[in-house]
C-alpha positions as CSV (number, residue, x, y, z in Angstrom):
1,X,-71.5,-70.6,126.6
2,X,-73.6,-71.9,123.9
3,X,-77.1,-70.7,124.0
4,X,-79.7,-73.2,124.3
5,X,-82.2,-73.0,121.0
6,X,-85.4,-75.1,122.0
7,X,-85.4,-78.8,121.7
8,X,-88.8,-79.3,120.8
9,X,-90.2,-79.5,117.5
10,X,-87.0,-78.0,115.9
11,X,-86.6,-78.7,112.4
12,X,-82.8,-77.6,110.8
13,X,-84.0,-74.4,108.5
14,X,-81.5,-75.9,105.6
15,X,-82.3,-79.7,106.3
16,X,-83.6,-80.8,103.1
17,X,-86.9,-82.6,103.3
18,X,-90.5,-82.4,101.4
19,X,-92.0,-83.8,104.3
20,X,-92.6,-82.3,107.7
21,X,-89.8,-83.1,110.5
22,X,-91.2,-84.9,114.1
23,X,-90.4,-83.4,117.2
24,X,-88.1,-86.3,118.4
25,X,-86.0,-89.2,116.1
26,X,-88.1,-91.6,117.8
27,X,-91.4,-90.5,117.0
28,X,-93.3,-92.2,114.3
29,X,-94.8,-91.2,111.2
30,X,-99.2,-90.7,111.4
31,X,-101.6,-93.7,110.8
32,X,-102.0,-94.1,107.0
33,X,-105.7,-94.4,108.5
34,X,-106.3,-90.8,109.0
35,X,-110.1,-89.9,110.0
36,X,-109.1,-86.6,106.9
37,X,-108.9,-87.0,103.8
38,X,-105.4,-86.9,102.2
39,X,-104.3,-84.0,100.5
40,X,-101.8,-83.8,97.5
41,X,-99.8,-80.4,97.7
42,X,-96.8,-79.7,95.3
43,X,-94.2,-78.5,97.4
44,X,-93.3,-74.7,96.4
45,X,-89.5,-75.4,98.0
46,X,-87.9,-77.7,100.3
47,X,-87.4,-75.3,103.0
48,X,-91.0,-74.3,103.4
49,X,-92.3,-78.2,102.3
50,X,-93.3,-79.2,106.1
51,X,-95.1,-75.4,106.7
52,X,-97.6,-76.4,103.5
53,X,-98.0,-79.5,104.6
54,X,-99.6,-78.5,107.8
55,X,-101.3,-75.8,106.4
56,X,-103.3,-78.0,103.9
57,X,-103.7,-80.4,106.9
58,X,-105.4,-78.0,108.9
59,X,-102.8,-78.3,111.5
60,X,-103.0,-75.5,114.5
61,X,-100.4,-72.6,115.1
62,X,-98.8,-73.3,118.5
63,X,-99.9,-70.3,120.8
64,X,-97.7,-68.7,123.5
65,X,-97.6,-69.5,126.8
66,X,-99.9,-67.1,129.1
67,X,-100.1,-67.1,132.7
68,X,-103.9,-68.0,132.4
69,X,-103.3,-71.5,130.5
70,X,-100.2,-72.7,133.2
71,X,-100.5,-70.9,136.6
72,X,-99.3,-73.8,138.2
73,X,-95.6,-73.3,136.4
74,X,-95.5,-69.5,138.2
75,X,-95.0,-70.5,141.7
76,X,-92.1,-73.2,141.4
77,X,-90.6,-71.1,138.8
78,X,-87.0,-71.2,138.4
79,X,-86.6,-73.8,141.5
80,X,-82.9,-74.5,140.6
81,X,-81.4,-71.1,140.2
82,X,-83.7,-69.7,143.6
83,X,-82.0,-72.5,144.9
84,X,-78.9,-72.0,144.2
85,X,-78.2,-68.3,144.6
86,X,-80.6,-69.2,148.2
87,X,-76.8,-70.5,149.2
88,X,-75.1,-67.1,148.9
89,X,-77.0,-66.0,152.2
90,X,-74.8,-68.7,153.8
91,X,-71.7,-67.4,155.9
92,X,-68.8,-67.3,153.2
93,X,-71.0,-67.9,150.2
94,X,-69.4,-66.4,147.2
95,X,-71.2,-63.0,146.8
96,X,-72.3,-63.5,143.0
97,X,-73.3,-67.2,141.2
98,X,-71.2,-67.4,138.3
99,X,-73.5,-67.8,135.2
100,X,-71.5,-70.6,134.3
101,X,-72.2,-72.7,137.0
102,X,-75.6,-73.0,135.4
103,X,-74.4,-74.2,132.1
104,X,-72.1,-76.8,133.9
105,X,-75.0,-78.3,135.6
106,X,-77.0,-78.1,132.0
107,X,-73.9,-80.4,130.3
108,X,-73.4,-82.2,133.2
109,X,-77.1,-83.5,133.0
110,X,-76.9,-83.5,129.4
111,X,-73.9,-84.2,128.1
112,X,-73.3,-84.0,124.8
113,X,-77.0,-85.6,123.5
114,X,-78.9,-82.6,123.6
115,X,-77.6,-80.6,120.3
116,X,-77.4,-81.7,116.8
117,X,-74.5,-81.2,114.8
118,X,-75.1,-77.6,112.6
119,X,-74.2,-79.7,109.6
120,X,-76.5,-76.1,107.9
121,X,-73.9,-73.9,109.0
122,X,-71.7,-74.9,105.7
123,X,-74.4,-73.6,103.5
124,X,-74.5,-69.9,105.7
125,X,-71.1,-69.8,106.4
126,X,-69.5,-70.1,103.2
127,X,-66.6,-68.3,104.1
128,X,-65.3,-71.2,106.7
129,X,-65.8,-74.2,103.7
130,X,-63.5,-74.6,100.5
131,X,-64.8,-74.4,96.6
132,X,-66.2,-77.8,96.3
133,X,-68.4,-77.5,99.2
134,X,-69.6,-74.0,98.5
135,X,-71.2,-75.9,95.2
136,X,-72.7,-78.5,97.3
137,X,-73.0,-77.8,101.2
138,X,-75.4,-80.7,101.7
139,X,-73.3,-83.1,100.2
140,X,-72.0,-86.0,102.8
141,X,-68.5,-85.1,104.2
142,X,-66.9,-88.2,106.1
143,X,-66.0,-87.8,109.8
144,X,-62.5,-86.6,110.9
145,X,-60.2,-88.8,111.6
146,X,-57.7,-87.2,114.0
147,X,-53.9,-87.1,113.2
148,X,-52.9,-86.5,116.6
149,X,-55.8,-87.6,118.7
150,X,-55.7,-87.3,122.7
151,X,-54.1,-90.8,124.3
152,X,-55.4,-93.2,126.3
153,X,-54.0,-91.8,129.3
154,X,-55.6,-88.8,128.4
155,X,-58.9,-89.6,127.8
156,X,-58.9,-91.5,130.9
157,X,-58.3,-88.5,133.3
158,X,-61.1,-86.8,131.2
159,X,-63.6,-89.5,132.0
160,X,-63.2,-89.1,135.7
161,X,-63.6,-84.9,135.1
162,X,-59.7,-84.5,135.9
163,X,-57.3,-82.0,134.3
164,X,-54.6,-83.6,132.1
165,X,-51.2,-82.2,133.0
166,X,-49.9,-82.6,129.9
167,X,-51.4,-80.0,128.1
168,X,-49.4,-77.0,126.6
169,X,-50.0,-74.0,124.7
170,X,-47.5,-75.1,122.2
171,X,-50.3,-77.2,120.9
172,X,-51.3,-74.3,118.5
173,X,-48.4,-74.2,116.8
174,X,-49.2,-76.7,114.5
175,X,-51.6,-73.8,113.1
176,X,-48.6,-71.2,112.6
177,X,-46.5,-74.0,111.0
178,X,-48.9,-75.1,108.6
179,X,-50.3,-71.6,107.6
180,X,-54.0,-72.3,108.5
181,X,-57.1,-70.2,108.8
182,X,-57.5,-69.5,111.9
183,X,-61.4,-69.5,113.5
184,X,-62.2,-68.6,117.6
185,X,-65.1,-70.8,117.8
186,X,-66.8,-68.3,121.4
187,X,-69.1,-70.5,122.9
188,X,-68.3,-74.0,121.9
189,X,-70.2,-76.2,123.6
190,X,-69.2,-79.8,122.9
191,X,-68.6,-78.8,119.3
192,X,-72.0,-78.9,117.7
193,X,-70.1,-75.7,115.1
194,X,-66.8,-76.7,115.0
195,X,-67.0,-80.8,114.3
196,X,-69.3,-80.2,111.0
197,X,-66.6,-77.2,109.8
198,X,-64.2,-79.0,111.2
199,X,-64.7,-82.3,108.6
200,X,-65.5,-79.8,105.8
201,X,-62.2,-77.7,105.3
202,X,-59.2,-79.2,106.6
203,X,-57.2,-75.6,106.0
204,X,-59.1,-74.7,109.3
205,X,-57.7,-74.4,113.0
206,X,-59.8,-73.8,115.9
207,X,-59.4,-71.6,119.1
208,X,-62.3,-73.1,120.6
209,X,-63.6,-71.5,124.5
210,X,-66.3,-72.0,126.3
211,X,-67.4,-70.5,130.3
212,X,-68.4,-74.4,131.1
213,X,-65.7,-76.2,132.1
214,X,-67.9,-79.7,131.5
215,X,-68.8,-78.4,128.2
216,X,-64.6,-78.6,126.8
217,X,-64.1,-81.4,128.6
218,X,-66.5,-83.1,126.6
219,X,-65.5,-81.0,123.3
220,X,-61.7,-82.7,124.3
221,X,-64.0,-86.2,124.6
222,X,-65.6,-86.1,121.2
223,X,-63.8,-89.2,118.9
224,X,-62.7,-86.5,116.1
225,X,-61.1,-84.0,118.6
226,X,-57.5,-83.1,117.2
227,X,-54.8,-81.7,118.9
228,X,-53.5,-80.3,115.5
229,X,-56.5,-79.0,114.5
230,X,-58.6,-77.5,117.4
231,X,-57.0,-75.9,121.1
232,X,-59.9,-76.0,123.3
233,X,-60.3,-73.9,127.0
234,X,-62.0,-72.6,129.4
235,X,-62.9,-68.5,129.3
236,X,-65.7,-66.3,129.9
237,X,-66.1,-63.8,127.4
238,X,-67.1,-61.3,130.2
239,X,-65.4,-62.1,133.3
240,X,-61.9,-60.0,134.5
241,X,-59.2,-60.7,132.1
242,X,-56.5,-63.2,132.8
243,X,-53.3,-60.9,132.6
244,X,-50.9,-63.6,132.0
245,X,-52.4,-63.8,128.4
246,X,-52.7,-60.0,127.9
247,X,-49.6,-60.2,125.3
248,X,-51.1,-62.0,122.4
249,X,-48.6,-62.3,119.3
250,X,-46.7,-65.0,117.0
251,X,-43.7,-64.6,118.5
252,X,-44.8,-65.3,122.0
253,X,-42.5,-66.9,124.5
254,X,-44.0,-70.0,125.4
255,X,-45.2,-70.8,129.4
256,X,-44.6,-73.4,132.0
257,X,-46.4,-76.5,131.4
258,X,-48.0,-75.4,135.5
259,X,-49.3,-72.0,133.9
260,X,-50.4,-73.7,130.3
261,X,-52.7,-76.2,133.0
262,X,-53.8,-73.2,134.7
263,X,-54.7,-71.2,131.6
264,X,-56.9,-73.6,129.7
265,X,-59.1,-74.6,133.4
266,X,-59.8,-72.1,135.5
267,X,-63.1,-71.0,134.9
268,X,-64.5,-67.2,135.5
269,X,-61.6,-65.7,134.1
270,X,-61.4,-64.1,130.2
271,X,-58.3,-65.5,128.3
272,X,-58.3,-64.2,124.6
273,X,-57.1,-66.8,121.9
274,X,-53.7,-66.5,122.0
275,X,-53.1,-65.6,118.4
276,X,-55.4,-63.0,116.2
277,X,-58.0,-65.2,114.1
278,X,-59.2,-64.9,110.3
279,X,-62.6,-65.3,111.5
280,X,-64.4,-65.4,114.8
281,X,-67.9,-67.3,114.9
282,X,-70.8,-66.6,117.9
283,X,-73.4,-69.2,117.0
284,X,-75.8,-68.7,119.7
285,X,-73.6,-67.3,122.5
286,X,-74.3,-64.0,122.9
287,X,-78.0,-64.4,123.8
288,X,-76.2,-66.3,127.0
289,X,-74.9,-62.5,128.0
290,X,-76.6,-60.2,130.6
291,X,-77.7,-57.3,128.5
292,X,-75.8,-54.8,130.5
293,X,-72.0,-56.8,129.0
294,X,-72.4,-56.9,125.7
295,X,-71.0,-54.0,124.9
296,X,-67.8,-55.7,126.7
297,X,-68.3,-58.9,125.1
298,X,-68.4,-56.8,121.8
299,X,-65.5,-54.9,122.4
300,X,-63.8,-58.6,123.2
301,X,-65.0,-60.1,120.4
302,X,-63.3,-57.4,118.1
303,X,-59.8,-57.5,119.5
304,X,-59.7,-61.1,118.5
305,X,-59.8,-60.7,114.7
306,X,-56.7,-59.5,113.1
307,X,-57.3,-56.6,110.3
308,X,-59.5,-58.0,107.5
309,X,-61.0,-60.6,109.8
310,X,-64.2,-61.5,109.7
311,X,-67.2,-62.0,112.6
312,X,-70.0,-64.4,111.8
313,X,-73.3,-64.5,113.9
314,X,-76.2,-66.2,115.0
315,X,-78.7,-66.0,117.6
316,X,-82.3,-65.8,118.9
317,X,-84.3,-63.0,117.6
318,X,-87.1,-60.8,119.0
319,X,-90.6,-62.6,118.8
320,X,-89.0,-66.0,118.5
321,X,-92.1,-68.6,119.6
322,X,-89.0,-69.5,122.4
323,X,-89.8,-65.7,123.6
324,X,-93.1,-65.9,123.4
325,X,-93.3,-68.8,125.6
326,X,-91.7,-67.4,128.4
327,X,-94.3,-66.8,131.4
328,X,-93.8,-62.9,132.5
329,X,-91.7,-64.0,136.3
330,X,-88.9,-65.4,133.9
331,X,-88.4,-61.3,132.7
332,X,-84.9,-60.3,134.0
333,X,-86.2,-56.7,135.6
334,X,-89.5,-54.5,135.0
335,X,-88.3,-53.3,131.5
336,X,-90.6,-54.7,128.8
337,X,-88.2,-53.5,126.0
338,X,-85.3,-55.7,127.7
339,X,-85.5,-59.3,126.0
340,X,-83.9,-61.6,128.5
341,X,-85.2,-64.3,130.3
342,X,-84.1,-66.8,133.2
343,X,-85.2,-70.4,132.3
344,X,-85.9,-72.8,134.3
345,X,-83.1,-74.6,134.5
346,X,-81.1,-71.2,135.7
347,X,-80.3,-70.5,132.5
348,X,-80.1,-67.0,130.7
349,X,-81.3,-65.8,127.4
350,X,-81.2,-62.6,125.4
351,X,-83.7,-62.3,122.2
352,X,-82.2,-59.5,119.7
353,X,-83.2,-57.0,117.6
354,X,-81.5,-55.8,114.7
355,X,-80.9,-52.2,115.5
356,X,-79.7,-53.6,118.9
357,X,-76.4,-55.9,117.4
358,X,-76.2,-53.2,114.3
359,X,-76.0,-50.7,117.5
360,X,-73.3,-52.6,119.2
361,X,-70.9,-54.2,116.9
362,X,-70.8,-50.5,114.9
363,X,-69.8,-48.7,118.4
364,X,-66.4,-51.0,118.3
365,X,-65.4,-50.4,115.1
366,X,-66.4,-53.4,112.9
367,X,-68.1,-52.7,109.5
368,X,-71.4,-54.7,108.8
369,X,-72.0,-56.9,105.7
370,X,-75.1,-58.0,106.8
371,X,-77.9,-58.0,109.1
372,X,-81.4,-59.8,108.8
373,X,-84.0,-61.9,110.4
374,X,-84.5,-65.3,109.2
375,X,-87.7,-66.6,109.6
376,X,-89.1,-70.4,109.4
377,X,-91.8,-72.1,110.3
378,X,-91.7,-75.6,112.1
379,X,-94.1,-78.4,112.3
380,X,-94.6,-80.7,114.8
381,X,-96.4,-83.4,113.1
382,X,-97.2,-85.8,116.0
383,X,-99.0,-82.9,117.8
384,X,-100.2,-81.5,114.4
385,X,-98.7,-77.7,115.5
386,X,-97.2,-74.8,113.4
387,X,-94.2,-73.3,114.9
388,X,-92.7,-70.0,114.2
389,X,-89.2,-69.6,114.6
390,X,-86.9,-66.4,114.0
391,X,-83.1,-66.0,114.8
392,X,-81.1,-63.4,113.4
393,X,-78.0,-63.4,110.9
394,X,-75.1,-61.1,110.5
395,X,-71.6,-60.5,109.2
396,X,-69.0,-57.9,110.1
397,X,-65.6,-56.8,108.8
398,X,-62.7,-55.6,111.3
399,X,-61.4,-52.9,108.8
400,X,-57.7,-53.0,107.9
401,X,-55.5,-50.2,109.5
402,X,-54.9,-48.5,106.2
403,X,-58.6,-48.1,105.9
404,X,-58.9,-45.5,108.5
């Protein structure tokens, strides 16, 4: 359930560079033979080096898209998920597409090549990282090398998209065991969060779910998956819940191999982590979310921290250049004041405001730390453009009971 943040011309906010970032890895660097004059800037900070770079350039901001400069993209709009929810007027069509039937066909297509590792995320979630790291988050941390990695068999029956039987819930044990923090990673992906964490503090375990069943099989695929540190499955935040993991609690009896199968696969079904977490992250997931669930997937959200635990999130902000870009058929109903779009590719997205997630983690009890809009600008160097980019931050505390 990862939300998609734009491919093009993104530049990592804490990447640290003096120079401005191409759109692509295999883009290459201007002439030296520039019809301009070169221009020496001193670079204010390394975080705003590519913006001042452009500006003393002369580089242009990239405008939104309007329906005057592309009416050609209006009529074939959306071609995948019209054609896809065309096959509900079938006879004995399912009466609603799941939404994550769209994201499977996204990381079926794309696999894992399409997000970077948030190798920034140890810098803005110092919470999740030990001492040493909090002094230096940009310092190289060597990969992970699994201690109980899946086996050949295994992998195998993950490469041909089956469902390895031998699977069991018992695998989080490890984390009860060994005392570890304990982190519900909503949204996974293939891991672009929980690998970079993951190699930074090895205190960590991770309860890490996902709506796409092709997105946690290849999580379970990536080389520094470990069975005694991460327990990945398939749930959807706001689908019916799966009963058979209503009772959530360390002394939980443990299930049938069948069931444990059952539990970690079928998809369009909630199943909570099966113990309470420390900490829960939502790195953009919840701009994946029709508007009219998130007070569920709030509410959901909550009941997986234990007392004292901490939520951490980020996501796609009102008047993001990915909003603004958006042609007006891609709005999800008439209402202007609703952010959320339909991409292309069948895709959702929600934009936020602050009031908005203040609004909706504060009507389920949690306690907010903090709540701001962080704003960059990106440059594009090979087509000399200026891009503004805003996603929002935030931090809440689930109070403890004795705080009420």
């Amino acid at each position: 359930m990862e939300a998609r943040e734009e491919a093009s011309g993104k530049l990592n906010s804490s990447q640290r560079t003096p120079v401005a970032c191409s759109a692509s890895e295999d883009e290459q660097r201007p002439s030296r033979q520039e019809s301009s004059p070169r221009v020496r800037v001193k670079l204010a900070s390394t975080r705003f080096g590519a913006a001042l770079l452009a500006a003393a350039r002369g580089w242009t901001e990239r405008p939104p898209t309007t329906e005057d400069d592309q009416p050609e993209r209006l009529a074939p709009y959306l071609p995948l998920r019209q054609r896809l929810l065309a096959q509900q007027e079938r006879p004995g069509a399912v009466s609603a597409l799941a939404e994550h039937q769209f994201w499977d066909l996204f990381y079926r297509q794309k696999r894992d090549r399409f997000f970077k590792h948030r190798y920034h995320l140890r810098a803005e979630f110092a919470e999740l990282v030990p001492a040493a790291v909090q002094a230096d988050p940009h310092r190289h941390v060597p990969i992970h090398t699994p201690r109980r990695p899946l086996s050949t068999e295994e992998r195998a029956q993950l490469e041909q998209a089956l469902r390895p039987a031998s699977w069991k819930m018992s695998h989080f044990e490890p984390a009860v065991a060994q005392d570890k923090v304990l982190v519900a990673e909503c949204g996974c992906g293939v891991g672009n969060t929980l690998i970079p964490l993951l190699r930074a503090n090895p205190d960590l375990f991770f309860f890490a779910f996902d709506f796409s069943p092709a997105a946690i099989r290849l999580l379970m695929l990536q080389p520094e998956y470990d069975k005694d540190r991460v327990f990945a499955f398939v749930s959807d935040l706001v689908a019916p819940m799966d009963t058979s993991l209503a009772a959530r609690s360390m002394g939980c009896s443990p299930r049938s191999e069948a069931t444990a199968v059952l539990d970690r696969w079928t998809p369009a079904i909630y199943r909570a982590p099966p113990l309470l977490c420390h900490y829960v992250t939502c790195v953009w997931t919840l701009s994946a979310v029709p508007a009219d669930q998130l007070s569920l997937a709030a509410s959901r959200l909550a009941a997986m921290l234990r007392p004292g635990g901490v939520l951490l999130v980020r996501d796609y902000a009102v008047g993001d250049l990915a909003e603004l870009r958006h042609p007006t058929c891609a709005r999800v109903g008439p209402d202007a004041h609703v952010h959320e779009y339909i991409r292309g590719d069948g895709t959702r997205v929600h934009y936020f405001q602050v009031a908005e997630l203040e609004e909706l983690f504060r009507s389920v009890g949690l306690q907010n730390e903090y709540l701001h809009i962080v704003d960059r600008q990106v440059v594009n160097r090979k087509e000399k453009l200026v891009m503004h980019r805003k996603w929002i931050a935030g931090k809440w505390l689930k109070p403890n009971e004795s705080d009420h």
